[in-house]
PDB file of N, CA, C, O and CB in Angstrom:
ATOM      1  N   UNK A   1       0.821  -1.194   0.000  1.00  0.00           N
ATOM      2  CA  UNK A   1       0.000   0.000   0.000  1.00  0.00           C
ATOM      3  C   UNK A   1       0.863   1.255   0.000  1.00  0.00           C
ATOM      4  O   UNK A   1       0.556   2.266  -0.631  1.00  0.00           O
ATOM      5  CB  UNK A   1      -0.933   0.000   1.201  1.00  0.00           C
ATOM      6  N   UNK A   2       2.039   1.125   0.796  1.00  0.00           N
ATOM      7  CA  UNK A   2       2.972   2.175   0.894  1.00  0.00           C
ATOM      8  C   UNK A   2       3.720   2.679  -0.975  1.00  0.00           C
ATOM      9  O   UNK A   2       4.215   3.751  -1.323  1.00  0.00           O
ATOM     10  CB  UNK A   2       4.269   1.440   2.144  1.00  0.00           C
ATOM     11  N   UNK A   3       3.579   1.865  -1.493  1.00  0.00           N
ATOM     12  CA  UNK A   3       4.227   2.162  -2.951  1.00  0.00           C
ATOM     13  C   UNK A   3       2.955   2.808  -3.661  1.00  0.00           C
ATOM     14  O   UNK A   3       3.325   3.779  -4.320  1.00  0.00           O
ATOM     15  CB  UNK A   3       4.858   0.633  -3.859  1.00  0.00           C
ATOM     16  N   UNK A   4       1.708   2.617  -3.743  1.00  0.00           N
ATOM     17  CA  UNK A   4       0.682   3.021  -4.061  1.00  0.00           C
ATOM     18  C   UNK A   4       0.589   4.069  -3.663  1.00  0.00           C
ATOM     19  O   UNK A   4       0.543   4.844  -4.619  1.00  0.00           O
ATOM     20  CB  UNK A   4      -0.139   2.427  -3.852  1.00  0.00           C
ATOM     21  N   UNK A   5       0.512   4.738  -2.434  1.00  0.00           N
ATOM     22  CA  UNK A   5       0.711   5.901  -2.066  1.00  0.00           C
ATOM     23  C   UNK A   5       1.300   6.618  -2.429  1.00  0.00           C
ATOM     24  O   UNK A   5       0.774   7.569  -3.007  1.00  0.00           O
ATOM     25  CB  UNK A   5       0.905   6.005  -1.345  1.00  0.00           C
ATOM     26  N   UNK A   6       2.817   6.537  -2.270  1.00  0.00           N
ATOM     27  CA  UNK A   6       3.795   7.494  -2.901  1.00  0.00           C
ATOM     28  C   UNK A   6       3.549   7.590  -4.605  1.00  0.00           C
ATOM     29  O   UNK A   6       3.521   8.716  -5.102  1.00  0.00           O
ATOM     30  CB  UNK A   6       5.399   6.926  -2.531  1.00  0.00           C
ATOM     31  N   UNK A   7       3.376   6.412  -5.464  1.00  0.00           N
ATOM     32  CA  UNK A   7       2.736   6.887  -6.617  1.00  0.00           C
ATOM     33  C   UNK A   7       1.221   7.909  -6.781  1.00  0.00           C
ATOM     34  O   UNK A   7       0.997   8.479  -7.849  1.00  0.00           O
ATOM     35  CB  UNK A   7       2.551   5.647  -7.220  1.00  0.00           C
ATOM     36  N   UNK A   8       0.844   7.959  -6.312  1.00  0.00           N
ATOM     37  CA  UNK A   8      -0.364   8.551  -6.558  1.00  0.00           C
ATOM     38  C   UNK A   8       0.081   9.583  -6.051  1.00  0.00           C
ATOM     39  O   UNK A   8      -0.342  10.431  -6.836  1.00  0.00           O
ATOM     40  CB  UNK A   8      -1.613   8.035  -6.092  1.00  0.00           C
ATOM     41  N   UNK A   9       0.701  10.172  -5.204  1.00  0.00           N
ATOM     42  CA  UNK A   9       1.351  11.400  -4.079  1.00  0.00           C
ATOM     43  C   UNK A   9       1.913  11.971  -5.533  1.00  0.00           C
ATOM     44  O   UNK A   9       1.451  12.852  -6.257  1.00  0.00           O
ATOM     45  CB  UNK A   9       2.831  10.871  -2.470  1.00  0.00           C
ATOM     46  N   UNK A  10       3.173  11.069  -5.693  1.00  0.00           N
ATOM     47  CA  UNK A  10       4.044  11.552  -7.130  1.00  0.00           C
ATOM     48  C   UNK A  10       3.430  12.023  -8.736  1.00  0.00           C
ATOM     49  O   UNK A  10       3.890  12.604  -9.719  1.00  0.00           O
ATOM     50  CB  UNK A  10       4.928  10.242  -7.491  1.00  0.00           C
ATOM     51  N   UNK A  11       2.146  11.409  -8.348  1.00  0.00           N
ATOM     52  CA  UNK A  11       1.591  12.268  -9.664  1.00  0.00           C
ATOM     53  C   UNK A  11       0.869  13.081  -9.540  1.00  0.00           C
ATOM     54  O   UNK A  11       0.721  13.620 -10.637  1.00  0.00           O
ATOM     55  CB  UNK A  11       0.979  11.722 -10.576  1.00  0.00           C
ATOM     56  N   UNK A  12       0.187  13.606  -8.686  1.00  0.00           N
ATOM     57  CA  UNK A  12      -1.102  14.111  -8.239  1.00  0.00           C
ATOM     58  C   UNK A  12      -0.051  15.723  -8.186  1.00  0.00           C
ATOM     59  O   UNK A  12      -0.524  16.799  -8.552  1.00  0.00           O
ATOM     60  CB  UNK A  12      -1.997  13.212  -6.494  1.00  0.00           C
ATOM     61  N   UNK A  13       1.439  15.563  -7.648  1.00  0.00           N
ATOM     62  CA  UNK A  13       2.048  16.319  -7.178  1.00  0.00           C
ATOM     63  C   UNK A  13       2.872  17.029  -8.557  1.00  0.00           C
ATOM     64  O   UNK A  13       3.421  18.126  -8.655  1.00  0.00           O
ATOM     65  CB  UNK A  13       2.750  15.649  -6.055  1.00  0.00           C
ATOM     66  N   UNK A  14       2.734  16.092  -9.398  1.00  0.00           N
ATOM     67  CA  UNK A  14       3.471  16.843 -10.814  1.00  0.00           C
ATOM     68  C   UNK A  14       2.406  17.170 -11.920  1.00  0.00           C
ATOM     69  O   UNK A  14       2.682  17.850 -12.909  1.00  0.00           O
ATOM     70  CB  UNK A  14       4.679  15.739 -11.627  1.00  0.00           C
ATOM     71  N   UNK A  15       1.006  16.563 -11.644  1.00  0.00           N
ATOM     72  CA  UNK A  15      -0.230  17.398 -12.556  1.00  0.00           C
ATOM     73  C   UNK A  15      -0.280  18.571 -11.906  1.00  0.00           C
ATOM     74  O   UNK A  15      -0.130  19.552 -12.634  1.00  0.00           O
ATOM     75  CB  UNK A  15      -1.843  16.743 -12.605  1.00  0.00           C
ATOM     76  N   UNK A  16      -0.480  18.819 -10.521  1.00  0.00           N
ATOM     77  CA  UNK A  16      -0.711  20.325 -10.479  1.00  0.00           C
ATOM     78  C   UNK A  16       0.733  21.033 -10.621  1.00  0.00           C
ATOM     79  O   UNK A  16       0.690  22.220 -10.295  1.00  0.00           O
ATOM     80  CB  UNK A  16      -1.480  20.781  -9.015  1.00  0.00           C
ATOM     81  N   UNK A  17       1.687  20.689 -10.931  1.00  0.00           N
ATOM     82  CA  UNK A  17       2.444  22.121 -11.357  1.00  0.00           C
ATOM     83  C   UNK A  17       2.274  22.014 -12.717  1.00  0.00           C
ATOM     84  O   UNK A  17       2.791  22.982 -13.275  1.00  0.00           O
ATOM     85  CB  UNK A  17       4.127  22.351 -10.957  1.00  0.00           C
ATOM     86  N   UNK A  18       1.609  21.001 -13.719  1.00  0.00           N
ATOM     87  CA  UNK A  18       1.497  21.460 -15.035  1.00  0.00           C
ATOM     88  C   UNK A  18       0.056  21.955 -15.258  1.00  0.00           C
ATOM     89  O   UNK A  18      -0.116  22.407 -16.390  1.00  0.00           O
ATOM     90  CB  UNK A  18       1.892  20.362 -16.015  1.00  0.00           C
ATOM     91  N   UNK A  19      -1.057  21.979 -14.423  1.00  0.00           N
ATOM     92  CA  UNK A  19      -2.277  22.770 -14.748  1.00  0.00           C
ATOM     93  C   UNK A  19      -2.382  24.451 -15.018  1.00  0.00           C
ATOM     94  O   UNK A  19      -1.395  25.118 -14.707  1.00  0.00           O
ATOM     95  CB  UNK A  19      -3.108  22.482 -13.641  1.00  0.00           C
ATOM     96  N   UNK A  20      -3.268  24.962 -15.448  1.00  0.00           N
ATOM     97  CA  UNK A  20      -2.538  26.141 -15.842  1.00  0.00           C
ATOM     98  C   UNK A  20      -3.542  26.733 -14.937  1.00  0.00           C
ATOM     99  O   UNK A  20      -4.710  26.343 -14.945  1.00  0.00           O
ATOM    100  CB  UNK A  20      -2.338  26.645 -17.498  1.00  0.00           C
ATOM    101  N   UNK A  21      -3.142  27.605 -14.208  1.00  0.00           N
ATOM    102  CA  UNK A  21      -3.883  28.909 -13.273  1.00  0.00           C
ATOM    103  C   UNK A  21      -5.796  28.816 -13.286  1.00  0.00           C
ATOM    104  O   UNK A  21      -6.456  29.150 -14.270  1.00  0.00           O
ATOM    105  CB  UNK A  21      -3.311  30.746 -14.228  1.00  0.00           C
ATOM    106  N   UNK A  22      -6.248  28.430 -12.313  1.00  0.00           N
ATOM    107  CA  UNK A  22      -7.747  27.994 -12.307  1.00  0.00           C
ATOM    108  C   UNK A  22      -8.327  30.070 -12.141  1.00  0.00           C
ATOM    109  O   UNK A  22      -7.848  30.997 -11.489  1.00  0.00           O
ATOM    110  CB  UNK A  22      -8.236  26.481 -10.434  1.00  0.00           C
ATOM    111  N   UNK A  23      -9.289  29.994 -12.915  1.00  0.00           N
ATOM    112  CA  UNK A  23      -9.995  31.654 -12.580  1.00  0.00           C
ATOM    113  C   UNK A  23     -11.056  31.332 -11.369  1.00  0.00           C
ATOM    114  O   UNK A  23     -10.812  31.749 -10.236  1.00  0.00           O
ATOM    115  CB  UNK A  23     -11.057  32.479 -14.203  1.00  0.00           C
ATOM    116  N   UNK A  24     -12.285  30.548 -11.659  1.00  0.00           N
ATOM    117  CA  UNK A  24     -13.048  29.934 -10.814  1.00  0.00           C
ATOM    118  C   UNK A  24     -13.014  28.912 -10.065  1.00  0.00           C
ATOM    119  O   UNK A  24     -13.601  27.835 -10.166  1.00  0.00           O
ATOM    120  CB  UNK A  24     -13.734  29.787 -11.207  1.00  0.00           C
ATOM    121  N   UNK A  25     -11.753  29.591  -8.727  1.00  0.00           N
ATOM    122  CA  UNK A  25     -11.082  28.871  -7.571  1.00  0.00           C
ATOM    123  C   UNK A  25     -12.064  27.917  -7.203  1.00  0.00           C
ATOM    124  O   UNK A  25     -13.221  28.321  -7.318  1.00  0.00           O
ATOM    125  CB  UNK A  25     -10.659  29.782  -6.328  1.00  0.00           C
ATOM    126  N   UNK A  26     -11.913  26.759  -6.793  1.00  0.00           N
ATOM    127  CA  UNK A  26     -11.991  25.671  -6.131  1.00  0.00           C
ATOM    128  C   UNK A  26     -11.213  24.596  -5.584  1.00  0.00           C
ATOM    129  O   UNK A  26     -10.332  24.121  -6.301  1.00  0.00           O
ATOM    130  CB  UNK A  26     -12.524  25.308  -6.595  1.00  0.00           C
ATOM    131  N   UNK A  27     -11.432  24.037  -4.183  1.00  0.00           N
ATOM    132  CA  UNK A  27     -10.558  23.191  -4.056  1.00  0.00           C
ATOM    133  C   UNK A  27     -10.991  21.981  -4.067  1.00  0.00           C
ATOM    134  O   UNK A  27     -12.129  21.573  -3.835  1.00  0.00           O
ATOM    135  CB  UNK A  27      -9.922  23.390  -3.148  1.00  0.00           C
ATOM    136  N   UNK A  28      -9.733  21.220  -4.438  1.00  0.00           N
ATOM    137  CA  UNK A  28     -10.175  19.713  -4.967  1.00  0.00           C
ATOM    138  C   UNK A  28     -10.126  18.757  -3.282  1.00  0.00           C
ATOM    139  O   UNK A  28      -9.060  18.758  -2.667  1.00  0.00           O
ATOM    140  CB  UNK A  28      -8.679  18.955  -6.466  1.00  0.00           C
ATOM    141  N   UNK A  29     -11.631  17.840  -2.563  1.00  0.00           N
ATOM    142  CA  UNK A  29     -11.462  17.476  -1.378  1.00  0.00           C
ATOM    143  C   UNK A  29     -10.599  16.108  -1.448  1.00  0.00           C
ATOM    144  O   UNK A  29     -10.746  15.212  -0.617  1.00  0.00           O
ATOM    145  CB  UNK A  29     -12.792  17.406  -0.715  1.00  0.00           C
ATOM    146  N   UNK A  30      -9.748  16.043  -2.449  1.00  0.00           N
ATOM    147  CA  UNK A  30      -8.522  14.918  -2.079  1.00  0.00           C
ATOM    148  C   UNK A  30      -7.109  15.176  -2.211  1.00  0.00           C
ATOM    149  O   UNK A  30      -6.232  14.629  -1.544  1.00  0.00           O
ATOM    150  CB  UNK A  30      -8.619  13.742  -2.907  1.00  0.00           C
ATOM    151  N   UNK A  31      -6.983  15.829  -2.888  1.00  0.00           N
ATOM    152  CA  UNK A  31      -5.629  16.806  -2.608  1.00  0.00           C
ATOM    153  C   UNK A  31      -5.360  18.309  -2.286  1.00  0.00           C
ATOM    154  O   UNK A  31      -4.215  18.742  -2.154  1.00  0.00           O
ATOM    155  CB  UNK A  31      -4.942  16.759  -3.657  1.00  0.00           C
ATOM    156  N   UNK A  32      -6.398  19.024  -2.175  1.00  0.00           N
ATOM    157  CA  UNK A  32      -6.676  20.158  -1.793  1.00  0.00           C
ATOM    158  C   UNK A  32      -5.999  21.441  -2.569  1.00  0.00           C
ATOM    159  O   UNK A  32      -5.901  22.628  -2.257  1.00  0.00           O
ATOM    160  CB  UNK A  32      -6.401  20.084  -0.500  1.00  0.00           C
ATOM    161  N   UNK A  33      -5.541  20.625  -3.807  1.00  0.00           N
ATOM    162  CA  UNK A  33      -4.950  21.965  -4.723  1.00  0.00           C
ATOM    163  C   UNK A  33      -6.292  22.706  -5.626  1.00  0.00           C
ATOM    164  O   UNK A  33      -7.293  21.996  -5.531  1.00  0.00           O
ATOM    165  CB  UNK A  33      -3.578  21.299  -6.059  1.00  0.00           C
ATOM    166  N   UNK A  34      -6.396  23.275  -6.007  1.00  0.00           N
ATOM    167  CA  UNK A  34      -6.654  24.834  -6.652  1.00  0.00           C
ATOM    168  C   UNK A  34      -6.932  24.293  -7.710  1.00  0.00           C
ATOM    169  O   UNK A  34      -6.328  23.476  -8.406  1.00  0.00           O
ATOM    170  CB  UNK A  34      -5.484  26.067  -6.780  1.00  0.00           C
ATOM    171  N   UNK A  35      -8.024  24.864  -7.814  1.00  0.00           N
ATOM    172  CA  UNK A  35      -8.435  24.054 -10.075  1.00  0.00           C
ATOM    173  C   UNK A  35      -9.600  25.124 -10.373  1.00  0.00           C
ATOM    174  O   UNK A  35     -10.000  25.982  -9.586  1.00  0.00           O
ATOM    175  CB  UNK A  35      -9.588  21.553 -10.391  1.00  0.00           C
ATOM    176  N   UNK A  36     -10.081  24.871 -11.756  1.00  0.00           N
ATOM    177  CA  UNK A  36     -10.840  25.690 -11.849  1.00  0.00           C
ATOM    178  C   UNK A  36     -12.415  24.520 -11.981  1.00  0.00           C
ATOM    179  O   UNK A  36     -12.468  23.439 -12.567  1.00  0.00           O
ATOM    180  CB  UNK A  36     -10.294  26.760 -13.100  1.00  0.00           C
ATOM    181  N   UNK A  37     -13.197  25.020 -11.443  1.00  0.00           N
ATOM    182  CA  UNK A  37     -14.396  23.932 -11.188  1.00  0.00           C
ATOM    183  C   UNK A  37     -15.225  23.947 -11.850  1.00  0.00           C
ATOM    184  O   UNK A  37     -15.207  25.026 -12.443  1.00  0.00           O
ATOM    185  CB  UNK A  37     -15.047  23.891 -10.149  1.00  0.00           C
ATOM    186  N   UNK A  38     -16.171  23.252 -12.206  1.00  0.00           N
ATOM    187  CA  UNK A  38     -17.349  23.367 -12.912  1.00  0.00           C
ATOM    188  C   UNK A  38     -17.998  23.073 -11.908  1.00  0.00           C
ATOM    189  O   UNK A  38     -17.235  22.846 -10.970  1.00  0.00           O
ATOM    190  CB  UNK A  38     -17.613  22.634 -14.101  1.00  0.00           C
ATOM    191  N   UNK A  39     -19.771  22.895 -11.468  1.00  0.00           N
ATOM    192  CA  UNK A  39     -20.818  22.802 -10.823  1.00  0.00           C
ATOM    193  C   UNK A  39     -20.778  21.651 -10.721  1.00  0.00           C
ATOM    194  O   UNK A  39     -20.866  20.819 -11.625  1.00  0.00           O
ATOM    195  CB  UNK A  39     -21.863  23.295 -11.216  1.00  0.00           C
ATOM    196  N   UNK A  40     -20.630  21.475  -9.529  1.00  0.00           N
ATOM    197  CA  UNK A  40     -20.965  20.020  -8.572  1.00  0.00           C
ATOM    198  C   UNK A  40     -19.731  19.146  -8.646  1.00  0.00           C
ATOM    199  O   UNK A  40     -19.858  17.938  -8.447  1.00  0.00           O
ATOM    200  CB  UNK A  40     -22.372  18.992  -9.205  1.00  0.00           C
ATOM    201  N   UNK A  41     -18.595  19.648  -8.905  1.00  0.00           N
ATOM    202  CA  UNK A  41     -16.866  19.072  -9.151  1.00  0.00           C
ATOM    203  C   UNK A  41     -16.335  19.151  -7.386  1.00  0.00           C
ATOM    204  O   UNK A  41     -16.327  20.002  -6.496  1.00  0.00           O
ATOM    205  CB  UNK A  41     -15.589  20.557 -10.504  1.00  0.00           C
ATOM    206  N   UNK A  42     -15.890  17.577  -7.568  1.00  0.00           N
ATOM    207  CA  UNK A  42     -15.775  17.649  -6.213  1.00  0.00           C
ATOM    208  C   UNK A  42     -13.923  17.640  -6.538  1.00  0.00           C
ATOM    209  O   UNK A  42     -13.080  18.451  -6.155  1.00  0.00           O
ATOM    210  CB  UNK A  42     -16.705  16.210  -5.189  1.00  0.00           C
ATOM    211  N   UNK A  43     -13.790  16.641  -7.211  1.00  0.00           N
ATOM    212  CA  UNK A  43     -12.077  16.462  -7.321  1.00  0.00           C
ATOM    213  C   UNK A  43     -11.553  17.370  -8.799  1.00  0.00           C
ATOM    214  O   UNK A  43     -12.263  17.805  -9.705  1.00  0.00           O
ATOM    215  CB  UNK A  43     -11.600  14.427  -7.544  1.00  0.00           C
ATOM    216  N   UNK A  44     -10.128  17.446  -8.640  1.00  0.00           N
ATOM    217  CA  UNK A  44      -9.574  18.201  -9.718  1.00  0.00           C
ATOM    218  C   UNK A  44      -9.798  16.921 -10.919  1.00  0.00           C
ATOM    219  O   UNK A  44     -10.440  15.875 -11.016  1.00  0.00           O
ATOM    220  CB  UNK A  44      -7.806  18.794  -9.366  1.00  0.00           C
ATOM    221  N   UNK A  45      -8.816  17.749 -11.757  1.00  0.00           N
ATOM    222  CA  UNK A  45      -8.583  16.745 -13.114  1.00  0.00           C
ATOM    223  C   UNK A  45      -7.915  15.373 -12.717  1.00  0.00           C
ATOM    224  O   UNK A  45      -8.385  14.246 -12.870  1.00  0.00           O
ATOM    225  CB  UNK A  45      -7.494  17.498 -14.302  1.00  0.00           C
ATOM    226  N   UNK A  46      -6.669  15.755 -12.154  1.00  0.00           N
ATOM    227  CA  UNK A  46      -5.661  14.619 -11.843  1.00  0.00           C
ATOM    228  C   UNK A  46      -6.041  13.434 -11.037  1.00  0.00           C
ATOM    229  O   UNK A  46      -5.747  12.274 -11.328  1.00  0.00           O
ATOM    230  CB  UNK A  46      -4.565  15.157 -11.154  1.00  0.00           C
ATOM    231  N   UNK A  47      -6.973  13.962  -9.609  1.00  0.00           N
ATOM    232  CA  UNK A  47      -6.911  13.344  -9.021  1.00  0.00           C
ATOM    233  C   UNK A  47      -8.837  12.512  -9.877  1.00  0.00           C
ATOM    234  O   UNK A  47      -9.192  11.389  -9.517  1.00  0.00           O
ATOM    235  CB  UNK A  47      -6.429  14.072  -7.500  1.00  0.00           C
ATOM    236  N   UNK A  48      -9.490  13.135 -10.652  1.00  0.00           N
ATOM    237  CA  UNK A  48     -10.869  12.318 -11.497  1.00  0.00           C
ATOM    238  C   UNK A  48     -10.187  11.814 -11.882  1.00  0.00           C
ATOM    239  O   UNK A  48     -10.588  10.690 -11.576  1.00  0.00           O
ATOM    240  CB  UNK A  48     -11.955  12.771 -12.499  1.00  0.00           C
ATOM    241  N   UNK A  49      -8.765  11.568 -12.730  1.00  0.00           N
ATOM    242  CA  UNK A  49      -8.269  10.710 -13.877  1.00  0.00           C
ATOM    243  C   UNK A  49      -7.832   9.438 -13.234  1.00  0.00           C
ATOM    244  O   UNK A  49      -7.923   8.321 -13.744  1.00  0.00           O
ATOM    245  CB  UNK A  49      -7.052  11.389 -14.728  1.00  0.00           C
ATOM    246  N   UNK A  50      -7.210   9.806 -11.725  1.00  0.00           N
ATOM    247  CA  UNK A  50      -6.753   8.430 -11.053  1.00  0.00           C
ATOM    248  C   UNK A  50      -8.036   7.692 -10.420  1.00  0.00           C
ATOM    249  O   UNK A  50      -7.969   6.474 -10.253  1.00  0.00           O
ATOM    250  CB  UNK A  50      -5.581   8.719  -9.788  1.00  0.00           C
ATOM    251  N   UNK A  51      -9.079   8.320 -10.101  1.00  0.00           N
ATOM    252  CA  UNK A  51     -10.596   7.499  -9.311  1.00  0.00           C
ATOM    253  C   UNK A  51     -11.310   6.996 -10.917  1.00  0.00           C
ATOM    254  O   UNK A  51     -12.343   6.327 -10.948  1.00  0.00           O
ATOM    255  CB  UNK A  51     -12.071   9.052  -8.096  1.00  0.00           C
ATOM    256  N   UNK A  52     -10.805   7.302 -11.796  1.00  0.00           N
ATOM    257  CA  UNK A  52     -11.877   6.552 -12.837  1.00  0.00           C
ATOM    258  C   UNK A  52     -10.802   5.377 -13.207  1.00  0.00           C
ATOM    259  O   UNK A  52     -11.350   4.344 -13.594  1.00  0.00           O
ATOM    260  CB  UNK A  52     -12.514   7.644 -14.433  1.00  0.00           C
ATOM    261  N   UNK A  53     -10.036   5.357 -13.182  1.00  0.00           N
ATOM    262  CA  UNK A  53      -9.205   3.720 -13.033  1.00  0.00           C
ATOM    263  C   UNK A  53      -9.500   2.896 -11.986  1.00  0.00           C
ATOM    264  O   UNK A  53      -8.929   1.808 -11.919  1.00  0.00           O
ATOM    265  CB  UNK A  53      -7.647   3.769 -12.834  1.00  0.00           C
ATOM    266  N   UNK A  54     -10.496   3.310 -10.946  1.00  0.00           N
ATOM    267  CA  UNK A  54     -10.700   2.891  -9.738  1.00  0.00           C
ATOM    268  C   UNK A  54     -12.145   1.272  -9.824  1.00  0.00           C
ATOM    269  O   UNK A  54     -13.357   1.379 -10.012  1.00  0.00           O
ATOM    270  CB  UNK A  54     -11.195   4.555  -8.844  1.00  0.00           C
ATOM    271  N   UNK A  55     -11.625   0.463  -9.683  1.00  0.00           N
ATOM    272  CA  UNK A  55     -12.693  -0.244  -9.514  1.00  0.00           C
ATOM    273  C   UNK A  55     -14.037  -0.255  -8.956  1.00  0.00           C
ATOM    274  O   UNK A  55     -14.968  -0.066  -9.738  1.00  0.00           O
ATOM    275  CB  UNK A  55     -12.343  -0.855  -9.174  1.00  0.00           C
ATOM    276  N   UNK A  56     -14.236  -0.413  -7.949  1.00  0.00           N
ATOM    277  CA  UNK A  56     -15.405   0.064  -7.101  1.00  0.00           C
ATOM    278  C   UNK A  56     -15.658   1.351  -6.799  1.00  0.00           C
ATOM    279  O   UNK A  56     -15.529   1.919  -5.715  1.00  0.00           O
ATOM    280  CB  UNK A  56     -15.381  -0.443  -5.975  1.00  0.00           C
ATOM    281  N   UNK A  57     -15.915   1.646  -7.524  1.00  0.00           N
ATOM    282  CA  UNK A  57     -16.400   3.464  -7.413  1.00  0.00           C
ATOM    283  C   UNK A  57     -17.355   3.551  -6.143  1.00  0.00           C
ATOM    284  O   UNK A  57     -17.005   4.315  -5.243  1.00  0.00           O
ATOM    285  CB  UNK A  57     -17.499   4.152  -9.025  1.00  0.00           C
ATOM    286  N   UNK A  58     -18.327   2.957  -6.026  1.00  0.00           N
ATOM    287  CA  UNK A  58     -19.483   3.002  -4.555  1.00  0.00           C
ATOM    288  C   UNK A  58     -18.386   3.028  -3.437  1.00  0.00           C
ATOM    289  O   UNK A  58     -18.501   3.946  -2.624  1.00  0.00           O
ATOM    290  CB  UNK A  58     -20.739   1.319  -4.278  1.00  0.00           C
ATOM    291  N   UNK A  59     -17.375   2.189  -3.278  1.00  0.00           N
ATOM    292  CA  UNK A  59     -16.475   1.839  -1.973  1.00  0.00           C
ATOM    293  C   UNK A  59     -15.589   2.999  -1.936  1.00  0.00           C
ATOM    294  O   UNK A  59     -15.541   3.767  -0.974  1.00  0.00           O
ATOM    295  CB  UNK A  59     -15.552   0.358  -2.041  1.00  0.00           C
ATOM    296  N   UNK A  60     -14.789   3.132  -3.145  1.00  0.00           N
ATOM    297  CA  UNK A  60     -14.299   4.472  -2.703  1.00  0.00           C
ATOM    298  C   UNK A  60     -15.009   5.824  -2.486  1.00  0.00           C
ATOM    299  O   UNK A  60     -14.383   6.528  -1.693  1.00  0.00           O
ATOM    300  CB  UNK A  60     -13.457   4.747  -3.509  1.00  0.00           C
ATOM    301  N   UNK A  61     -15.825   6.234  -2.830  1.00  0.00           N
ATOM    302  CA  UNK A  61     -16.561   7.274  -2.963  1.00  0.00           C
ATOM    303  C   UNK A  61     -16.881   6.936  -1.024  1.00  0.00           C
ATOM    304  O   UNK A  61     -16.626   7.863  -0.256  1.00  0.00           O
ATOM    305  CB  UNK A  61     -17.955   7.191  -4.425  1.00  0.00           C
ATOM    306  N   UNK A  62     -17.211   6.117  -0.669  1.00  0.00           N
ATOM    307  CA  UNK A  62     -17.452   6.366   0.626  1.00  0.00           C
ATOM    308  C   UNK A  62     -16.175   6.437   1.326  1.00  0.00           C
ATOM    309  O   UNK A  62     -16.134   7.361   2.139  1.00  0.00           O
ATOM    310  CB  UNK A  62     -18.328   5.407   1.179  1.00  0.00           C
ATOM    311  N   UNK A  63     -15.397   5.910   1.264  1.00  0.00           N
ATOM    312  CA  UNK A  63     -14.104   6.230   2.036  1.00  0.00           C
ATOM    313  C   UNK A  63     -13.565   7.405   1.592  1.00  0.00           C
ATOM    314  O   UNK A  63     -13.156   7.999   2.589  1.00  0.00           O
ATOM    315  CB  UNK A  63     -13.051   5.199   1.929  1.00  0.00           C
ATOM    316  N   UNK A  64     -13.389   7.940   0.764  1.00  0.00           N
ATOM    317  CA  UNK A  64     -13.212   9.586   0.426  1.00  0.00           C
ATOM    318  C   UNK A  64     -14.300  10.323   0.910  1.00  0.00           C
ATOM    319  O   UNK A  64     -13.892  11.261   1.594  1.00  0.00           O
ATOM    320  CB  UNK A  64     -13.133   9.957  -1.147  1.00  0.00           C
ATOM    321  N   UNK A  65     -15.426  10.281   0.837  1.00  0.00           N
ATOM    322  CA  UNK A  65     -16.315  11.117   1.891  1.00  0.00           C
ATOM    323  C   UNK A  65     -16.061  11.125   3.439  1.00  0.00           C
ATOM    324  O   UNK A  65     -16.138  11.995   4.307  1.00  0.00           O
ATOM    325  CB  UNK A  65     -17.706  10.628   1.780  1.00  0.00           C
ATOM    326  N   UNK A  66     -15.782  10.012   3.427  1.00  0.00           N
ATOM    327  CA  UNK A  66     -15.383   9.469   5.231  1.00  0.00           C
ATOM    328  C   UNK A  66     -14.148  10.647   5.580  1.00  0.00           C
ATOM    329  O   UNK A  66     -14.133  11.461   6.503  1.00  0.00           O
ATOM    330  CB  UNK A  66     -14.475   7.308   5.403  1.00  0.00           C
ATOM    331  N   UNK A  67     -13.046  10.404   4.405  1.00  0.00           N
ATOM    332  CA  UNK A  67     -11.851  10.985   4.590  1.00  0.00           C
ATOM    333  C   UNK A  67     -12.277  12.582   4.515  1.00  0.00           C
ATOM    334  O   UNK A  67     -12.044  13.173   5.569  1.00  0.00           O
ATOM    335  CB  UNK A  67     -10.745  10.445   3.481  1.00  0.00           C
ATOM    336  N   UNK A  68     -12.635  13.081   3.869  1.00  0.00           N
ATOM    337  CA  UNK A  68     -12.856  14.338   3.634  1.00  0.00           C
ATOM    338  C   UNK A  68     -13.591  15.051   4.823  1.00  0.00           C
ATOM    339  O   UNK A  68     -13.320  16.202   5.167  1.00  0.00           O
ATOM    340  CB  UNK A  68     -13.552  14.413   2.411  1.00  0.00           C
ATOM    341  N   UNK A  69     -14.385  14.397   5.319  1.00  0.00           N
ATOM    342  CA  UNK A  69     -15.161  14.802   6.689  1.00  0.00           C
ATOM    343  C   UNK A  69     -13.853  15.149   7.943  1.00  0.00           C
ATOM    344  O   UNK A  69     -13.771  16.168   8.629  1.00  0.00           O
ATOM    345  CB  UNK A  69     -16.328  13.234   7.256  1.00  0.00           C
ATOM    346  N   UNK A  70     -13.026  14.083   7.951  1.00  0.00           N
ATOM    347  CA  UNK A  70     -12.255  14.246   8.968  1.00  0.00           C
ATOM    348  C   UNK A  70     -11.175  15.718   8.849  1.00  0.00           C
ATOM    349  O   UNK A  70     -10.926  16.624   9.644  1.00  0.00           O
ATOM    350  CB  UNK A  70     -11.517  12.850   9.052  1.00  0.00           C
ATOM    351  N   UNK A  71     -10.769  15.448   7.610  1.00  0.00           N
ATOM    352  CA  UNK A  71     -10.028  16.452   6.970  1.00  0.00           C
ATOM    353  C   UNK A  71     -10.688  18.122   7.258  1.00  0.00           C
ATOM    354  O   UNK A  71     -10.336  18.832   8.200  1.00  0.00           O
ATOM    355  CB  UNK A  71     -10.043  15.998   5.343  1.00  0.00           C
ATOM    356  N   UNK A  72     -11.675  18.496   6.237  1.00  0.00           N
ATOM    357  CA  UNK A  72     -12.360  19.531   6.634  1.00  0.00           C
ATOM    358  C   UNK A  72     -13.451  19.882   7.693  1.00  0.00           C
ATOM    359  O   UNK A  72     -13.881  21.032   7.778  1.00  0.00           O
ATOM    360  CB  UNK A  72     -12.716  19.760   5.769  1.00  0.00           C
TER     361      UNK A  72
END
């Protein structure tokens, strides 16, 4: 799990220095960087591109809500 982590850390961490300047600030509730949002966008680009490779979307979606509660 520990290698999984740091990959996902390692990319999540080099899409946002290549996104380009968001106008309509929002923050993304899994990495908490800065994007520009559309209505009802909960995660940025980087981190939608890694949850749609995600198998069980129902299971994670609740453990990221879980997580996000504690967080904010």
């Amino acid at each position: 799990m520990n290698g999984f982590t740091g990959t996902i850390s390692t990319i999540l961490s080099t899409a946002n220095k290549i996104q380009a300047p968001a106008i309509n600030r929002a923050r993304c509730f899994l990495c908490a960087s800065a994007y520009n949002a559309k209505e009802g966008e909960k995660y940025c680009f980087s981190c939608t591109s890694i949850l749609d490779q995600v198998g069980d979307k129902i299971l994670l979606e609740q453990l990221l809500n879980s997580m996000c509660m504690v967080i904010y």
